[in-house]
C-alpha positions as MATLAB code, in Angstrom:
seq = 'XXXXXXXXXXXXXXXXXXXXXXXXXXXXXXXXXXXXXXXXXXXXXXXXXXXXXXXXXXXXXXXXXXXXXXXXXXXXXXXXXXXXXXXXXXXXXXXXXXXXXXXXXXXXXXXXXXXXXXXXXXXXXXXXXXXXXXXXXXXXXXXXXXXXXXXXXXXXXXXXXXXXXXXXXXXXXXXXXXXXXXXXXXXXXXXXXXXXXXXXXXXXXXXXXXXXXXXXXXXXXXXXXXXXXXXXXXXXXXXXXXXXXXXXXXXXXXXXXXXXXXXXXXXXXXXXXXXXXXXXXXXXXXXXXXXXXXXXXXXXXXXXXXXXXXXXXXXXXXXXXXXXXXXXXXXXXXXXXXXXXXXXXXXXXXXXXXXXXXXXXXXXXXXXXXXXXXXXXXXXXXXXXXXXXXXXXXXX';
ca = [
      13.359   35.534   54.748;
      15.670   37.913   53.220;
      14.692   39.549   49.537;
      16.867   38.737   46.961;
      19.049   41.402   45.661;
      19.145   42.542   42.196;
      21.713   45.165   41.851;
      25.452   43.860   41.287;
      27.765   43.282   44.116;
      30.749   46.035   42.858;
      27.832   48.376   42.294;
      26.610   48.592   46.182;
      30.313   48.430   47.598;
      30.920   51.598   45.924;
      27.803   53.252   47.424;
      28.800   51.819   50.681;
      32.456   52.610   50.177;
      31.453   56.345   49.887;
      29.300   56.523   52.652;
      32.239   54.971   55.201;
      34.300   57.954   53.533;
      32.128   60.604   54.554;
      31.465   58.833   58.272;
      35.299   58.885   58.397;
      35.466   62.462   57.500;
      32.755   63.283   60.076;
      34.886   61.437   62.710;
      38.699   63.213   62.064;
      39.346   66.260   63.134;
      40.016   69.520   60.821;
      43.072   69.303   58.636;
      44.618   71.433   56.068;
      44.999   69.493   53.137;
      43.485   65.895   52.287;
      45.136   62.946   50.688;
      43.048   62.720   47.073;
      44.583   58.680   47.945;
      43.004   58.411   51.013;
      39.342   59.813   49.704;
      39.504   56.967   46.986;
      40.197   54.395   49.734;
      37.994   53.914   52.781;
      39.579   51.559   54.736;
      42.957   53.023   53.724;
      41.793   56.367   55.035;
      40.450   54.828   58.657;
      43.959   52.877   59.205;
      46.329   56.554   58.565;
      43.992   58.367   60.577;
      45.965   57.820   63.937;
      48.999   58.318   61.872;
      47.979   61.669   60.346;
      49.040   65.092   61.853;
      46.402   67.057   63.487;
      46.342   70.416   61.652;
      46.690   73.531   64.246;
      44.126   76.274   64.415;
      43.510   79.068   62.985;
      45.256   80.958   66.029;
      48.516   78.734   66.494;
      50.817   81.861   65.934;
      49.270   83.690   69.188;
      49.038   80.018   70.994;
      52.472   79.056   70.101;
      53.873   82.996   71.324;
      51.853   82.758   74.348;
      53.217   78.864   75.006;
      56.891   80.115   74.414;
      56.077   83.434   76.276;
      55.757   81.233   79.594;
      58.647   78.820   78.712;
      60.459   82.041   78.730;
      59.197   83.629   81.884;
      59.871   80.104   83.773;
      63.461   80.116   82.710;
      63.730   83.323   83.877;
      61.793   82.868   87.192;
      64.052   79.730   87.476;
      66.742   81.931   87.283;
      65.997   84.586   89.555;
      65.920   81.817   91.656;
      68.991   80.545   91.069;
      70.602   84.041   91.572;
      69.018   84.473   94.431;
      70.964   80.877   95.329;
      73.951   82.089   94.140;
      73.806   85.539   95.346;
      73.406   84.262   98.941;
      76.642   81.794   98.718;
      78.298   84.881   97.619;
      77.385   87.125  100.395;
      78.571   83.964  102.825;
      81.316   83.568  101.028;
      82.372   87.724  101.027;
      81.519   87.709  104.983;
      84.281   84.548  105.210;
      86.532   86.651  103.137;
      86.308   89.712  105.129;
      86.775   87.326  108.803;
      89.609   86.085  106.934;
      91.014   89.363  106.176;
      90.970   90.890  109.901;
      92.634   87.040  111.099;
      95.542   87.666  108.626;
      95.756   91.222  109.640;
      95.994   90.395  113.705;
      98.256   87.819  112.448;
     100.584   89.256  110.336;
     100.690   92.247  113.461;
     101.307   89.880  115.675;
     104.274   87.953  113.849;
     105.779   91.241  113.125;
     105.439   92.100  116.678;
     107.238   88.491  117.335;
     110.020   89.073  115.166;
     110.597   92.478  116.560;
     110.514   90.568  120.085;
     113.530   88.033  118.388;
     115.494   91.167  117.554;
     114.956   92.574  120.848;
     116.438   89.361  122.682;
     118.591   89.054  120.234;
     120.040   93.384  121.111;
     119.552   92.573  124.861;
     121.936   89.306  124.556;
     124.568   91.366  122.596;
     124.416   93.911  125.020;
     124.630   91.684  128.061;
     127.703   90.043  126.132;
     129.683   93.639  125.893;
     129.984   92.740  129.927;
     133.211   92.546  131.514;
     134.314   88.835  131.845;
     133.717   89.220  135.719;
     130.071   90.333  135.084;
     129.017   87.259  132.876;
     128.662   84.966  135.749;
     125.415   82.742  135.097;
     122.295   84.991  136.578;
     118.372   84.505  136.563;
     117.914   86.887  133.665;
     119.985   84.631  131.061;
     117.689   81.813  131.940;
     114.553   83.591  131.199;
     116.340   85.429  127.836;
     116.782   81.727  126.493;
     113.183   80.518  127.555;
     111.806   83.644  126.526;
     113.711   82.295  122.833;
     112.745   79.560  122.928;
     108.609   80.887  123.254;
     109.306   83.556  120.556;
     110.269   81.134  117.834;
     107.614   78.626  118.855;
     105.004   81.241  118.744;
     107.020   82.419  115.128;
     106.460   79.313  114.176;
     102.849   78.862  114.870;
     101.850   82.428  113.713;
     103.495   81.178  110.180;
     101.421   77.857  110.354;
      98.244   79.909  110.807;
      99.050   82.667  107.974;
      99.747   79.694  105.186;
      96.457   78.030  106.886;
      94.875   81.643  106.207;
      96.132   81.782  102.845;
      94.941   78.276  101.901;
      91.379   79.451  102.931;
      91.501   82.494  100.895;
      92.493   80.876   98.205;
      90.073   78.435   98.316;
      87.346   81.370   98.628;
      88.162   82.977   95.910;
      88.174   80.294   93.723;
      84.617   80.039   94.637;
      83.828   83.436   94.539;
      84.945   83.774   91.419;
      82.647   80.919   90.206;
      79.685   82.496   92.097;
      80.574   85.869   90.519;
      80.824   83.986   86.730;
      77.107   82.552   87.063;
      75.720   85.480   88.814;
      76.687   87.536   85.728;
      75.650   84.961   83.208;
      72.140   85.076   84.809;
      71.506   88.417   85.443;
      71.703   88.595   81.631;
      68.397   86.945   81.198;
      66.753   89.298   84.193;
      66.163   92.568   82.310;
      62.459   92.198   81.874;
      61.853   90.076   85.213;
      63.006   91.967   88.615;
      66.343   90.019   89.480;
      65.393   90.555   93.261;
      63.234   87.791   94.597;
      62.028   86.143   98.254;
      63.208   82.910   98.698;
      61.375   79.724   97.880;
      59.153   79.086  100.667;
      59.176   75.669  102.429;
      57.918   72.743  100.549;
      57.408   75.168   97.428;
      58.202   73.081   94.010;
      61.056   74.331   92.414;
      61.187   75.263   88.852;
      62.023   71.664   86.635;
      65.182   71.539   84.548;
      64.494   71.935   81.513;
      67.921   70.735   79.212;
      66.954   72.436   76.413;
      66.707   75.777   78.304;
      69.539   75.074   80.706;
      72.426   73.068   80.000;
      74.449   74.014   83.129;
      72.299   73.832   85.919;
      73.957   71.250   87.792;
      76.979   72.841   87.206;
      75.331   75.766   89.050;
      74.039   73.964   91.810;
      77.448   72.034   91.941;
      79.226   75.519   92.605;
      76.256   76.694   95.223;
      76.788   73.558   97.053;
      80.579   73.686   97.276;
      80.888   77.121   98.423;
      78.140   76.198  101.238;
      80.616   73.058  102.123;
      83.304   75.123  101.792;
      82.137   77.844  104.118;
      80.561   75.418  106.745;
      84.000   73.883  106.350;
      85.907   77.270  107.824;
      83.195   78.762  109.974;
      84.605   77.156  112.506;
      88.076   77.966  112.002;
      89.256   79.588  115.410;
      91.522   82.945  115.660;
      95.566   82.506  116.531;
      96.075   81.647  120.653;
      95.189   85.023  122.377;
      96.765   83.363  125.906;
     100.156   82.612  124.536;
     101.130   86.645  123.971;
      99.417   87.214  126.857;
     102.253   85.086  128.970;
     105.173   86.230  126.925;
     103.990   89.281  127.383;
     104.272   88.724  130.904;
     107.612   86.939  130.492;
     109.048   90.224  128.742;
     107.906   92.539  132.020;
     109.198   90.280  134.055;
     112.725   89.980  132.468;
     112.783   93.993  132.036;
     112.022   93.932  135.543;
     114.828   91.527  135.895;
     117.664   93.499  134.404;
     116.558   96.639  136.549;
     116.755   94.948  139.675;
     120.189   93.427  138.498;
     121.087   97.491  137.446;
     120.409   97.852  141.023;
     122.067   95.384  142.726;
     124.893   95.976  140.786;
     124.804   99.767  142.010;
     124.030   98.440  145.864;
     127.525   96.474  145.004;
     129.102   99.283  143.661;
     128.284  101.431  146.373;
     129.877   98.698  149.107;
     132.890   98.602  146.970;
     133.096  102.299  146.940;
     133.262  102.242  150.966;
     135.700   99.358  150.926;
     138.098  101.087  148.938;
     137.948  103.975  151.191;
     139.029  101.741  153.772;
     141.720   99.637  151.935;
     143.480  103.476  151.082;
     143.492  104.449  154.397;
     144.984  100.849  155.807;
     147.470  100.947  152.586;
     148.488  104.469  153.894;
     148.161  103.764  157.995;
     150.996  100.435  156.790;
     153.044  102.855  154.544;
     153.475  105.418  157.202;
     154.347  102.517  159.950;
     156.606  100.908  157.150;
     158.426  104.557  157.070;
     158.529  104.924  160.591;
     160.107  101.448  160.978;
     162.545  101.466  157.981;
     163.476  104.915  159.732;
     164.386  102.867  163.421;
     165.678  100.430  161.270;
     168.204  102.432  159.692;
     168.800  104.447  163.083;
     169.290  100.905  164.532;
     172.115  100.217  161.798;
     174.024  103.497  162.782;
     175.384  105.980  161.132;
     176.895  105.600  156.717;
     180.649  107.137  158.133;
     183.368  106.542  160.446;
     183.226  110.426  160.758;
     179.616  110.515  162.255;
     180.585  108.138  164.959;
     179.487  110.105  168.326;
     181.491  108.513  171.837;
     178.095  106.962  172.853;
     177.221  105.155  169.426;
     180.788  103.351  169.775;
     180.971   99.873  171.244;
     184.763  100.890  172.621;
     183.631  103.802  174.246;
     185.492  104.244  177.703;
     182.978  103.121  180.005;
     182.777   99.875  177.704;
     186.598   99.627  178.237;
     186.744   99.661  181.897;
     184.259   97.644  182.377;
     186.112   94.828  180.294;
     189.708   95.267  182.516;
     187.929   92.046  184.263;
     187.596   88.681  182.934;
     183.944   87.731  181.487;
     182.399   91.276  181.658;
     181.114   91.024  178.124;
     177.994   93.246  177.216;
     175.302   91.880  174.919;
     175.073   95.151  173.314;
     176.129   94.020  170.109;
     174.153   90.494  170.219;
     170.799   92.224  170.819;
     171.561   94.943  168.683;
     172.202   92.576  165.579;
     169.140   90.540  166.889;
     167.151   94.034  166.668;
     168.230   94.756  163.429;
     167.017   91.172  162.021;
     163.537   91.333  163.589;
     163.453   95.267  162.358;
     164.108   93.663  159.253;
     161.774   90.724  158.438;
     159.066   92.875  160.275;
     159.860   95.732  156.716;
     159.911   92.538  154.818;
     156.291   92.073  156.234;
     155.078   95.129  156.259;
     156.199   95.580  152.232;
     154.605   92.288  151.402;
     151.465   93.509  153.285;
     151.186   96.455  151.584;
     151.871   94.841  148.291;
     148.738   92.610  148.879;
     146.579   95.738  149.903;
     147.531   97.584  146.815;
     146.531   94.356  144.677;
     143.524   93.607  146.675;
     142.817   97.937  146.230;
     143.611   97.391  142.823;
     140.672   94.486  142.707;
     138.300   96.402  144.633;
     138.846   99.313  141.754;
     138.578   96.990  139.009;
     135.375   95.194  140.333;
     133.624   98.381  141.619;
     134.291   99.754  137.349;
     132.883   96.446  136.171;
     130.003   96.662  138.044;
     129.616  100.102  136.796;
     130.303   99.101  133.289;
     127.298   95.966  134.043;
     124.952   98.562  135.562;
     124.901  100.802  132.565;
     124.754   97.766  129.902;
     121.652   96.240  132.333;
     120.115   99.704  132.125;
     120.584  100.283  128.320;
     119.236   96.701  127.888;
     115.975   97.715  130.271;
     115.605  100.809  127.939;
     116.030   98.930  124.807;
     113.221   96.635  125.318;
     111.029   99.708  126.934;
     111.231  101.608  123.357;
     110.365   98.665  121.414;
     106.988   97.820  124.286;
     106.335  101.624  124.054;
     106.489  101.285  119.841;
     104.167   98.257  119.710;
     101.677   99.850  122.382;
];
């Protein structure tokens, strides 16, 4: 049974009221100032109290410094890290350079070395063209000066292909290099108190987290790693100009400089037979003449003498022998038949003998004209040989 109460009802709320006030204030933590509102409500004062800011100790300034102090050094680990990234796609990207470099080097040497090959077919063709028009008959060396052409500009026009190729992929690294070298310098500026030389990550080690209030552009970063890696793996593979194909022309070009020598010589071995045929042809031209003089000599001993005065008793046809013999009926000599008869062969056999000697001298005449133009080709075969020899001597 419960005693009844005698004191008012307002009067024991308040007591109440002020003990749940100082429970309350036993149960929040330390704050700096108090809300004189909340001490004069209770219940009021128990609602806020979730909604209330917890005051900070006496030693925030030290905790917030040290809290900030390792923000700080994790950005900057993070980006030693991150240069260590970058630094490594650089170093990749500098050794694809460099490869790059010594391709375009062999090929620009080579193309030069092509183009000086096209000028050197181009001199040996000129040359062969100063050849008399006997000499330009259709040989095995102007074959193999048009295929060895035709290889030159085909290997021109790959060597091009390759340098623009070359030149694409340079271009390409330096854009990248050039994005590398940008970061690398904007984080190195955070590195002075942290060593900017680090290992790299081991496996399964957790990176650093981004943070976006410390680092706004680290996908951009990563971005730019990433493509120069792609990039790189891209060209590693990228193989060197075809080493066979000088090789063979290099082969063709000995073989066609061996070619004009052994033409130089044949066309001496030529030279030299038509050197002993003319020989002969002079001395048939003058064994004819001198029979030609000795004939035209009988010839005009067989027609007699220019003069009635040089008339000797034997040369006449009325001589007295002649005369008695013809005192009887049909005793007619054939002197005079057989002597006009001798006269006409004497005379188509000079005819003969002229037109013989006629076609000697022309064929002579040939002989002398084919044994200088083979002379004439000989030289221009040799100067051609020596012409390509200087420029194989200047690119050795």
């Amino acid at each position: 049974m419960t005693t009844p109460r005698v004191g008012s009802a307002t009067w024991r709320d308040a007591s109440y009221r002020t003990m749940n006030v100082a429970r309350a204030l036993q149960r929040r933590p330390f704050t700096a100032i108090g809300n004189r509102q909340q001490l004069k409500s209770a219940e009021s004062e128990t609602r806020s109290i979730s909604r209330q800011c917890i005051a900070p100790p006496p030693f925030h300034r030290d905790l917030m410094a040290q809290t900030c102090n390792a923000v700080a050094l994790t950005y900057m680990r993070d980006a030693r890290v991150s240069m260590y990234r970058l630094r490594t796609a650089l170093l990749e990207t500098n050794r694809h350079i460099q490869r790059l470099h010594k391709e375009r080097d062999i090929l620009e040497k080579a193309h030069a070395n092509v183009r000086k090959d096209i000028v050197t077919n181009q001199g040996t063709v000129q040359i062969r063209n100063l050849r008399p028009k006997s000499e330009k008959y259709p040989d095995k060396v102007d074959t193999s000066l048009r295929e060895e052409e035709k290889s030159l500009l085909d290997e021109k026009k790959h060597s091009e292909i390759q340098l623009h190729e070359v030149s694409r992929q340079l271009k390409a690294l330096y854009v990248n290099r050039q994005k590398l070298s940008e970061f690398c310098k904007e984080r190195s500026r955070v590195l002075d108190l942290v060593g900017e030389t680090s290992k790299p990550p081991a496996v399964g080690q957790e990176m650093p987290e981004n943070n976006n209030h410390l680092w706004q552009d680290k996908t951009a970063c990563w971005d730019v790693i990433n493509q120069a890696h792609a990039t790189c793996k891209m060209f590693r593979n990228t193989q060197p100009p075809n080493w066979q194909k000088p090789a063979d022309l290099r082969e063709m070009k000995e073989g066609i400089t061996g070619a004009l020598r052994r033409k130089a010589n044949e066309s001496s071995r030529i030279r030299e037979d038509l050197t002993l045929t003319l020989g002969d042809s002079r001395n048939f031209i003058q064994r004819e003449q001198r029979i030609h003089d000795e004939v035209e000599q009988s010839y005009n001993l067989q027609l007699g003498p220019l003069a009635s005065t040089d008339l000797t008793l034997r040369e006449s046809l009325t001589r007295p022998l002649v005369k008695i013999l013809q005192r009887h009926p049909v005793t007619q000599l054939p002197e005079s038949t057989y002597t006009a008869e001798g006269s006409a062969s004497l005379q188509k056999t000079l005819d003969r003998t002229r037109q013989k000697i006629g076609i000697a001298q022309f064929t002579h005449q040939q002989l002398k004209n084919d044994s200088e133009c083979k002379l004439s080709g000989q030289r221009l075969d040799q100067a051609a040989a020596r012409l390509r020899d200087r420029s194989a001597n200047k690119r050795r």
